[in-house]
Structure formats: C-alpha cells, structure tokens
Backbone bond lengths (Angstrom), bond angles and torsions (degrees), N, CA, C in turn:
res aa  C-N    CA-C-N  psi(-1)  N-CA   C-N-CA  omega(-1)  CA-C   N-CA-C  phi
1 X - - - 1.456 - - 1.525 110.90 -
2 X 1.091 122.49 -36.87 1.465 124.23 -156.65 1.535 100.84 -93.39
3 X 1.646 126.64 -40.99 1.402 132.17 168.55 1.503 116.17 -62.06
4 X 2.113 125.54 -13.26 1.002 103.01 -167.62 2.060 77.62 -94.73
5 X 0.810 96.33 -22.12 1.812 93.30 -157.70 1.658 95.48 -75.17
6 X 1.447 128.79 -17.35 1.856 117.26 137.78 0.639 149.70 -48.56
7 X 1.747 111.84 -39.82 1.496 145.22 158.84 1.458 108.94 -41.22
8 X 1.130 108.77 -44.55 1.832 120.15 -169.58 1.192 106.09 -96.36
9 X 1.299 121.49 -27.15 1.897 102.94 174.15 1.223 102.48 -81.56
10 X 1.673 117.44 -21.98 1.566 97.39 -174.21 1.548 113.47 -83.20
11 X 1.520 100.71 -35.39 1.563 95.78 -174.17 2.011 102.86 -69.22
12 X 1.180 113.96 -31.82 1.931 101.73 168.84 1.513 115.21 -50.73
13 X 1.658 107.57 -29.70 1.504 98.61 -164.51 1.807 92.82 -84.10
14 X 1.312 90.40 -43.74 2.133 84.59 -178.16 1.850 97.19 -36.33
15 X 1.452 127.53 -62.23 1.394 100.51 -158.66 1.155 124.58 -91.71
16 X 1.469 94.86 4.01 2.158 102.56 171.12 1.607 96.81 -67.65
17 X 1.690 113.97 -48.87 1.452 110.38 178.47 1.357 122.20 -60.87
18 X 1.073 123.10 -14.62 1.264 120.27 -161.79 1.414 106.60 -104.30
19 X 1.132 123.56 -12.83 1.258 126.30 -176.76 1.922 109.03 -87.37
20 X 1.314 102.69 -50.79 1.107 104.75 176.78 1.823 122.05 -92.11
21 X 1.570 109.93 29.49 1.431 107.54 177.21 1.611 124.17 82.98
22 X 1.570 112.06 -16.69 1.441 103.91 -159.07 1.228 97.77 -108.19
23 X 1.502 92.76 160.33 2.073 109.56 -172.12 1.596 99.90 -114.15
24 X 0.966 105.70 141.81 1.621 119.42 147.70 1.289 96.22 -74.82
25 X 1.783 71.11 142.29 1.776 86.96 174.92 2.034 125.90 -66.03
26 X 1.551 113.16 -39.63 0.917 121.76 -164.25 1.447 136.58 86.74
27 X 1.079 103.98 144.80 1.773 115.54 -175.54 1.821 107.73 -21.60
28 X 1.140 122.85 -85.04 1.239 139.12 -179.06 1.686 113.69 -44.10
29 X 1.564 117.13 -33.93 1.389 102.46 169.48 1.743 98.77 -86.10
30 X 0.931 133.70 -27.65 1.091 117.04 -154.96 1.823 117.23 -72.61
31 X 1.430 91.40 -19.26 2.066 124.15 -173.67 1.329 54.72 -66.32
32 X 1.090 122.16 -97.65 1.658 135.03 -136.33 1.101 125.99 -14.93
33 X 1.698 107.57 -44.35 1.473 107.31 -161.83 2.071 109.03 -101.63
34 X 1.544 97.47 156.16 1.306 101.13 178.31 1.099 115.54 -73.02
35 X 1.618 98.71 143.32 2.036 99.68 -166.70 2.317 98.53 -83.72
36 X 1.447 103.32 3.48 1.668 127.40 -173.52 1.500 95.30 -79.72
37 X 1.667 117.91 -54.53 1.333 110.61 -161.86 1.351 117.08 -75.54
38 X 1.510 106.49 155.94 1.260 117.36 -161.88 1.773 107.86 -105.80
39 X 0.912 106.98 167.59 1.524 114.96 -177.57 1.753 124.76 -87.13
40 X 1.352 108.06 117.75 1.870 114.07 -160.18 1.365 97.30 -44.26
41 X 1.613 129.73 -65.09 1.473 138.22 153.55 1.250 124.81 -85.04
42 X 1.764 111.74 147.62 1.403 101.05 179.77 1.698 80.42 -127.68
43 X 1.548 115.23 159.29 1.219 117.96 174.16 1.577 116.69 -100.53
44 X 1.490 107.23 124.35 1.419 102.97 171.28 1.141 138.02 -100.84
45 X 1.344 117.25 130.20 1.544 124.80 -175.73 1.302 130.63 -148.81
46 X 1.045 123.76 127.34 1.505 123.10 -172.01 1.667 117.08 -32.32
47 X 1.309 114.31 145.19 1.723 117.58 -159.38 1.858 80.95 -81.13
48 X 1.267 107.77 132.77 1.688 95.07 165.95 1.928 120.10 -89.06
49 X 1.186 107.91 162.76 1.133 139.81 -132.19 2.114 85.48 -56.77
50 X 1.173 118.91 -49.73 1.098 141.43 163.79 1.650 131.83 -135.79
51 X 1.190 129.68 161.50 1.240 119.66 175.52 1.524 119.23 -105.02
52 X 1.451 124.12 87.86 1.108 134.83 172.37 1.384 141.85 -89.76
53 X 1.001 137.00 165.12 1.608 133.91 -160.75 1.574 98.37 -93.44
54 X 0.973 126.54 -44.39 1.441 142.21 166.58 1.456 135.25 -118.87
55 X 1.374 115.37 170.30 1.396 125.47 176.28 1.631 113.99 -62.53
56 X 1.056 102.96 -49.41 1.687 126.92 147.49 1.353 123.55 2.67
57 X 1.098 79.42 -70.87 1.710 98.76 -158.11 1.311 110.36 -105.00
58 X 1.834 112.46 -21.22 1.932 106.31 161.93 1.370 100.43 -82.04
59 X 1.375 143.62 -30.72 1.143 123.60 162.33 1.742 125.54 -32.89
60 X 1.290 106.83 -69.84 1.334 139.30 177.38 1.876 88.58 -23.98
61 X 1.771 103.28 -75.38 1.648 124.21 -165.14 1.472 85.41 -39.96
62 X 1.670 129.11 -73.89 1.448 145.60 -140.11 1.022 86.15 -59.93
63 X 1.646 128.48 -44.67 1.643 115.32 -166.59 1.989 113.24 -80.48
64 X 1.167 87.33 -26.22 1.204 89.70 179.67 1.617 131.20 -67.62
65 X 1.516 95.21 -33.13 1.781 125.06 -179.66 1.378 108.83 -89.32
66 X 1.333 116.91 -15.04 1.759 106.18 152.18 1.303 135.85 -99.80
67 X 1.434 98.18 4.21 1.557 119.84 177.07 1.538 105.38 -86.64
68 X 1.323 123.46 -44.42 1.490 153.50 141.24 1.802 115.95 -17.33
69 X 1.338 99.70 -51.43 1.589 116.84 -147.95 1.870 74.59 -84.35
70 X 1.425 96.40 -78.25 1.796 107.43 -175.18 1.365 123.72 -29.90
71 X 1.363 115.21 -54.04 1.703 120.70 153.58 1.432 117.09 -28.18
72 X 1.396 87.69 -53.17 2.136 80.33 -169.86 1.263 120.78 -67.74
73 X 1.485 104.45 -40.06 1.914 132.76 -166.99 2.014 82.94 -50.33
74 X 1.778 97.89 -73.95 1.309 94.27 -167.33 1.561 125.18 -53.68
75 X 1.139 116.17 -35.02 1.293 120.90 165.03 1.547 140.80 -54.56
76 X 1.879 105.49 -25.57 1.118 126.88 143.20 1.618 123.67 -42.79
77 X 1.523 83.14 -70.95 2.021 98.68 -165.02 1.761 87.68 -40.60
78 X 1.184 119.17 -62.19 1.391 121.53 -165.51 1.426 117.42 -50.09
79 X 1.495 111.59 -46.29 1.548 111.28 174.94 1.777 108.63 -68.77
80 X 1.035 144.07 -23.32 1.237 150.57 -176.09 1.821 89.53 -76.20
81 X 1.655 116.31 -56.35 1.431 84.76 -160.43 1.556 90.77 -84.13
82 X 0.981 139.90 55.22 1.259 120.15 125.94 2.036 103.81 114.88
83 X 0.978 122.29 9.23 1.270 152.98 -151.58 1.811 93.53 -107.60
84 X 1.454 131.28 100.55 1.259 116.06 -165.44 1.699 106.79 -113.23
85 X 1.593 118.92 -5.77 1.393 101.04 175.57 1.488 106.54 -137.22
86 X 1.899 87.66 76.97 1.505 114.51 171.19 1.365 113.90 -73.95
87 X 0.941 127.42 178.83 1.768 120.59 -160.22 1.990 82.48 -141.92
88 X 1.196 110.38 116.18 1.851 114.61 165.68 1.424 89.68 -91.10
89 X 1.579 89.39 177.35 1.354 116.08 174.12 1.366 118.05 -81.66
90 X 1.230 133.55 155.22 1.215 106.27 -179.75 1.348 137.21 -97.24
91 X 1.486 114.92 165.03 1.607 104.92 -161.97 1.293 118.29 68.94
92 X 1.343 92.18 58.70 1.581 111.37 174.02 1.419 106.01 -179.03
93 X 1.888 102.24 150.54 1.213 107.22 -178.24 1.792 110.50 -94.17
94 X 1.226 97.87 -174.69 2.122 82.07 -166.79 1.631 68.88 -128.73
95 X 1.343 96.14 154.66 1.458 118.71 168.38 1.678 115.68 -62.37
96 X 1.505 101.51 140.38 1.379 102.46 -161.38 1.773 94.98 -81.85
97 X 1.534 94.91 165.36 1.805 101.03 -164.92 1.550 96.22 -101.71
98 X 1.505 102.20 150.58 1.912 107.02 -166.10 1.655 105.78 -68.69
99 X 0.823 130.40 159.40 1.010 143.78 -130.18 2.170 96.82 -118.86
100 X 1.368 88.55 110.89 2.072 96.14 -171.20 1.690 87.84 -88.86
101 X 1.353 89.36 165.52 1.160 82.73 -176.52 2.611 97.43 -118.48
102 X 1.459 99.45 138.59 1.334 102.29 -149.79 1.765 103.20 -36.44
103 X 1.466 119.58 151.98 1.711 110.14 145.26 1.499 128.71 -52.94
104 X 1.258 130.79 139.40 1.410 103.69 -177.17 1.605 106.45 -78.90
105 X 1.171 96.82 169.38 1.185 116.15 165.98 1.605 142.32 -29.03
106 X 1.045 162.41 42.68 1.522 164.02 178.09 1.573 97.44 15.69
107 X 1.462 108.11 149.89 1.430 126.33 -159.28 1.592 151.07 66.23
C-alpha cells in the first residue's frame, strides 16, 4: 500500500514537471547543498489567516474567528462601561480593568 501510493506521488509529480519544464534537483544536488544557505529571493506574502486543507474549512475558521472576535469586542465595551460579571468567550483572556486607586483605610 504505501510503495503504490509513492509510485503515484512520484509519477503525478513526473507530469506536473514535465509539463511545465522544471527538474528536481535530485539526490546528489540536494547532499550538496548547505542546510546554512539562504535563499537569493525569498517571496513575500501575507501569512494567511490559517493553514487549511481547504476552502472549506478556512471558511468554517474565518466564520468561526469572527464570531470569536465579536464576542469579545462586545464583552469588552461592556466590561469598560463598568459592567463586572460579563461572561467572555471562552479561551480567552478579558482585558485587564484600569487600575483605582485603594480607599484609605477607616479611622
């Protein structure tokens, strides 16, 4: 099972390569090179939102992480005005409250 399902990534990658011109490098360059050196270009691009297997399922995250985000915001505004046993979402810390300064003491 496991040698035919090699068989098939390698022979998919032979005609992804082959179509568009490009080689793997191979065993012998690859010894070759330092695992130190760095790359002439690196490409930049925004980190995405999560790393998912599908469209699917970053949807799913995106919907889920603004459902997430909105909970807190509102739960904030409320603890700011003054509202102290707000309920967050969970798995999350709540913003810490500004800082009174004590009553003194009696007597």
């Amino acid at each position: 099972w496991y040698r035919q399902l090699v068989e098939e990534i390698e022979q998919q990658t032979r005609q992804q390569f082959g179509r568009g011109g490009a080689r793997v490098l191979g065993v012998k360059k690859v010894l070759k090179q330092s695992p130190h050196r760095r790359p002439g270009q690196i490409k930049r691009s925004p980190a995405p939102p999560c790393h998912a297997s599908d469209a699917r399922t970053r949807k799913r995250f995106m919907l889920g992480y603004r459902w997430f985000a909105n909970a807190y915001r509102q739960a904030a505004a409320r603890l700011r005005a003054g509202e102290l046993d707000v309920q967050f979402p969970e798995n999350c810390f709540p913003p810490p409250l500004a800082f009174k300064e004590p009553a003194p003491a009696p007597g």
